[in-house]
N, C-alpha and C positions, 0 to 999 in steps of 0.2 A: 458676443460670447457664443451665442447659438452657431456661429458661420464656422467658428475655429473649431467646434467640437464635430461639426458635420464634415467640415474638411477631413479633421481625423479620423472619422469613421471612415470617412470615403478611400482615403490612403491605405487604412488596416486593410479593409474590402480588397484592395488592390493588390494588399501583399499576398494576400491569405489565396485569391485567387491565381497568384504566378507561381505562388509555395507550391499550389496545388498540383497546375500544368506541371510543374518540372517535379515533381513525384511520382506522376505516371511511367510504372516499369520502375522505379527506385527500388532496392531491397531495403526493406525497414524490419526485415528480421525476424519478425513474426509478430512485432510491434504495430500497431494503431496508425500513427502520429508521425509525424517529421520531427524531429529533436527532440526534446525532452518528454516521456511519459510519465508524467506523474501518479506514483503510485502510494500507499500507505502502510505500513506493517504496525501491528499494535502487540504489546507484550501487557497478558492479563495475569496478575499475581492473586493468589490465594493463600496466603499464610505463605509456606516456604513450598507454594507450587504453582508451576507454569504452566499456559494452556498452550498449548502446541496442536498444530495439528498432520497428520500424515497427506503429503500430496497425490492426489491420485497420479496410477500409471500412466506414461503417454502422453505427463503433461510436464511442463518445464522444472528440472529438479524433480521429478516424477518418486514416490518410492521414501523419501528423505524428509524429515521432519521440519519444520517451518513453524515459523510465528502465524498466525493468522493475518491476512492482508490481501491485497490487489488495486487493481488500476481506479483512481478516480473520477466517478461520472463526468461527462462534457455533453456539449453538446456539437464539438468539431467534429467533421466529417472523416473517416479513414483518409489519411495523405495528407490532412492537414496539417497544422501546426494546433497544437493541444490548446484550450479555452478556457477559463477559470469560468466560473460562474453556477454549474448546474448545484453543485455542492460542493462544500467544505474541504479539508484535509479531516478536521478529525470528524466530520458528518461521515465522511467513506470509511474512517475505520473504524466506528461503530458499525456501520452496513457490513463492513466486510466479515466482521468479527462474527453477526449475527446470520449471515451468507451460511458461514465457512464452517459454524460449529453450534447454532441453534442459541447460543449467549446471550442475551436480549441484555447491552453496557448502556443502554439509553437512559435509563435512571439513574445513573452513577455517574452519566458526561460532564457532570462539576467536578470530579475526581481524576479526569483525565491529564494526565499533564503531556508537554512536549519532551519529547527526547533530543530530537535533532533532525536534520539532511543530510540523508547519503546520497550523493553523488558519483560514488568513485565510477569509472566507466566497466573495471572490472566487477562491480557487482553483481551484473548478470550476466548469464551465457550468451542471452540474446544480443548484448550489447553490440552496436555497430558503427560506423561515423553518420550514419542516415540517421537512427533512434535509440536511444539509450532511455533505461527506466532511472527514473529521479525518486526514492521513498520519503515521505513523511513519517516519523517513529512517533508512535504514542504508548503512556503506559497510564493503568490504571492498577492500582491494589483495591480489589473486592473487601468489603466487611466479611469478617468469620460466618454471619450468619444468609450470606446472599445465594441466592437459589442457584448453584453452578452445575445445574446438569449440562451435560455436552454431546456432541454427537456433529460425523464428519458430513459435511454436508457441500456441494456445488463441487469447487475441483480438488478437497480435503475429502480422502479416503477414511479419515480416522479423525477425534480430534478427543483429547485426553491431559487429565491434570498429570504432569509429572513432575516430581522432588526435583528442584532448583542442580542437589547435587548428584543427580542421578543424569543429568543433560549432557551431551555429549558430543557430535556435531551436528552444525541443523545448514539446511541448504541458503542458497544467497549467502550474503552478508547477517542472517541474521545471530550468528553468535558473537559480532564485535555490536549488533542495535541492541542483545540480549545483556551483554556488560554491561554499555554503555548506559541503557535503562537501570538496573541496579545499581547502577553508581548515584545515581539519583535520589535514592525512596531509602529508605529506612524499613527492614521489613518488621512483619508484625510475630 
């Protein structure tokens, strides 16, 4: 058993290395990763309000309103092929959420639930045939009495509760993960 699992590694090592070679000089878009980047977006409910945050200028979707989210820790090297292991899906969208807006969701991660996989290829701008971003949706509804101060923080210029029916468009895909979420949870 030991021989077949070391062959396997040895073969990954092998691919992970030719992935690499023939990524030098690849456009990957402004992407990480060779194929898929796996990313996370989280939708935080507060009675009938969403935490959104504004993305700062300059930066992808720059200007335009967003879920809280981004790319998930690895430990693969730019050009590779992306790694599971350093953390989670929903360990990064807790990180990102408390990154992105100062939210500390770490005591309430028994409340998180799954949303789904976006895939579609036109989800991001960056999208390319080299690297395309893949999201993880998660949602959580806060208790009435949980401490939700906010504040834009890393590449969120702003990050602010607004009325569910006050929403109007937000960048990426996130107003089909923002339904899609809702369709889920029963609000309070």
């Amino acid at each position: 058993m030991y021989r077949k699992i070391k062959l396997i590694q040895e073969i990954t090592n092998r691919v992970i290395n030719i992935l690499s070679e023939e990524s030098e000089g690849m456009d990957l878009g402004g992407f990480w990763f060779i194929g898929p980047n796996p990313a996370v977006d989280m939708v935080v409910l507060k009675g009938n309000n969403v935490l959104l945050i504004t993305r700062k200028p300059g930066t992808i979707e720059g200007g335009k309103l967003a879920l809280p989210g981004g790319f998930i820790n690895t430990t693969a090297k730019k050009g590779e092929p992306f790694k599971w292991g350093s953390e989670t899906a929903k360990e990064a969208a807790i990180r990102e959420v408390e990154e992105e807006t100062g939210l500390n969701t770490e005591q309430v991660k028994s409340l998180i639930q799954e949303v789904g996989v976006y895939d579609d290829r036109n989800r991001d701008p960056r999208n390319n045939k080299n690297a395309w971003a893949v999201s993880y949706a998660f949602i959580v509804q806060l208790p009435s009495d949980y401490d939700d101060e906010v504040y834009g923080r890393d590449d969120a210029s702003d990050a602010e509760w607004i009325p569910l029916n006050k929403v109007s468009s937000l960048a990426f895909d996130h107003g089909k993960i923002l339904r899609d979420a809702l369709s889920k949870v029963s609000l309070i």
